[in-house]
C-alpha positions as CSV (number, residue, x, y, z in Angstrom):
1,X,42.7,-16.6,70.5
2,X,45.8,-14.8,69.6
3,X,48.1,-14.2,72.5
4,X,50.8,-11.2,71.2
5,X,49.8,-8.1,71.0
6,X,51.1,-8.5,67.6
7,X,49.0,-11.5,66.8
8,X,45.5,-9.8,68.1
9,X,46.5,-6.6,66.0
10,X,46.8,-8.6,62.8
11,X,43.4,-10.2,63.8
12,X,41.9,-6.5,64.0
13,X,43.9,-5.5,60.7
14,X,42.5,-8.9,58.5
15,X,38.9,-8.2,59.9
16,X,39.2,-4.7,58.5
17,X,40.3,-6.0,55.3
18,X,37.8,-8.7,54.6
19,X,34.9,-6.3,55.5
20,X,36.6,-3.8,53.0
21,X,37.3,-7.0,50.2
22,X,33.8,-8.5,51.1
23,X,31.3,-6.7,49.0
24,X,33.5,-6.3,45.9
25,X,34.1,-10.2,46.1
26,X,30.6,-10.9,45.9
27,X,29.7,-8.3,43.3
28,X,32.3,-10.5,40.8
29,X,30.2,-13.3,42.0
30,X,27.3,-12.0,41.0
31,X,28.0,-10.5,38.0
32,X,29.6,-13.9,37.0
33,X,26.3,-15.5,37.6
34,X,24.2,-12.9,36.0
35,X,26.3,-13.5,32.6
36,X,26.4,-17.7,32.8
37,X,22.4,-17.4,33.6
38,X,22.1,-15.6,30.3
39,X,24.2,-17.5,28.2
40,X,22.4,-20.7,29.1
41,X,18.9,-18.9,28.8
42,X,20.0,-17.9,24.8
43,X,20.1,-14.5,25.7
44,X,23.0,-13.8,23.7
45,X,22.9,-9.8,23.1
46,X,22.5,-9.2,26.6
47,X,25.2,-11.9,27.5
48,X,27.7,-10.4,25.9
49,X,27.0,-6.9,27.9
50,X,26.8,-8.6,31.4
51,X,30.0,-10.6,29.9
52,X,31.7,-7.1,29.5
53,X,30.5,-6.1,32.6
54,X,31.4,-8.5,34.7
55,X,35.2,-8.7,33.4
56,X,34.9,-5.2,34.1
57,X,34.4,-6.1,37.8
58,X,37.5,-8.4,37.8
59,X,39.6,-6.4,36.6
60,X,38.8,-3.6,39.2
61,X,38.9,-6.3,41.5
62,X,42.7,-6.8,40.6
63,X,43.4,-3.4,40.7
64,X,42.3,-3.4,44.5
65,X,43.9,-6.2,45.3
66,X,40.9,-7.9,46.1
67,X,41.8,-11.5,44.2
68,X,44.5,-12.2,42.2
69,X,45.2,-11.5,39.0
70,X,45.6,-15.2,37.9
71,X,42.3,-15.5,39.2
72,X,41.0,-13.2,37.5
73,X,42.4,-14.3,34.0
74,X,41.0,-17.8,34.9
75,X,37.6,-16.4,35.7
76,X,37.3,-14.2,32.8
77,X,38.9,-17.0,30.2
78,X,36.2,-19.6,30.9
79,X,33.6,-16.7,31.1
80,X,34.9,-15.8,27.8
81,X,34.9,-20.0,26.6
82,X,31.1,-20.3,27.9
83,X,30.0,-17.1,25.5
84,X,31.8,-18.3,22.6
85,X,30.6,-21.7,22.1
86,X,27.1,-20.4,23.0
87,X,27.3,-17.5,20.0
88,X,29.4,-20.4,17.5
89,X,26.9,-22.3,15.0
90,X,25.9,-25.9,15.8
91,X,27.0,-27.4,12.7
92,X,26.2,-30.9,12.0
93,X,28.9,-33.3,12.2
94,X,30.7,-34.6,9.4
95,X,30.4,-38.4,8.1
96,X,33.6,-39.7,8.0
97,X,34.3,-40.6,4.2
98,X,37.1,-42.7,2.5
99,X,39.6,-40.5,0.8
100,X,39.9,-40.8,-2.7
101,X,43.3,-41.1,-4.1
């Protein structure tokens, strides 16, 4: 427990702001998750909506002051990675020839 009166207020003020941080953390979250489960489910027209959607949320998230905005360029980059190779061709891989000189 703190002791100061200065310590207990800056309990009072951090509770206030995680209540107030709380609910747009975990809509990130879940946007996040709504976008990975359609990626890996092939959904890929839909992906790319939640995908916009949910960088949408991280951004505003940054703007509040919510996260970071590292973390939110992290988050959004391997967000971005995951759709990618999901919409890229699966091409065959090449046999390795000798080169002809």
């Amino acid at each position: 427990m703190p002791i100061t009166k200065s310590a207990q207020k800056q309990v009072r003020v951090s509770e206030r702001k995680r209540l107030r941080n709380q609910p747009i953390r975990s809509q990130c979250k879940t946007s996040i998750t709504k976008a990975e489960k359609l990626i890996f489910s092939g959904k890929l027209v839909e992906a790319a909506s939640a995908v916009a959607e949910a960088v949408s949320m991280l951004d505003k998230a940054v703007e509040k002051g919510v996260i970071h905005a590292n973390n939110a360029a992290r988050r959004k980059s391997r967000l971005l990675k995951k759709l990618n190779t999901a919409q890229k061709p699966q091409s065959p891989i090449p046999a390795l020839e000798p080169a002809q000189e």
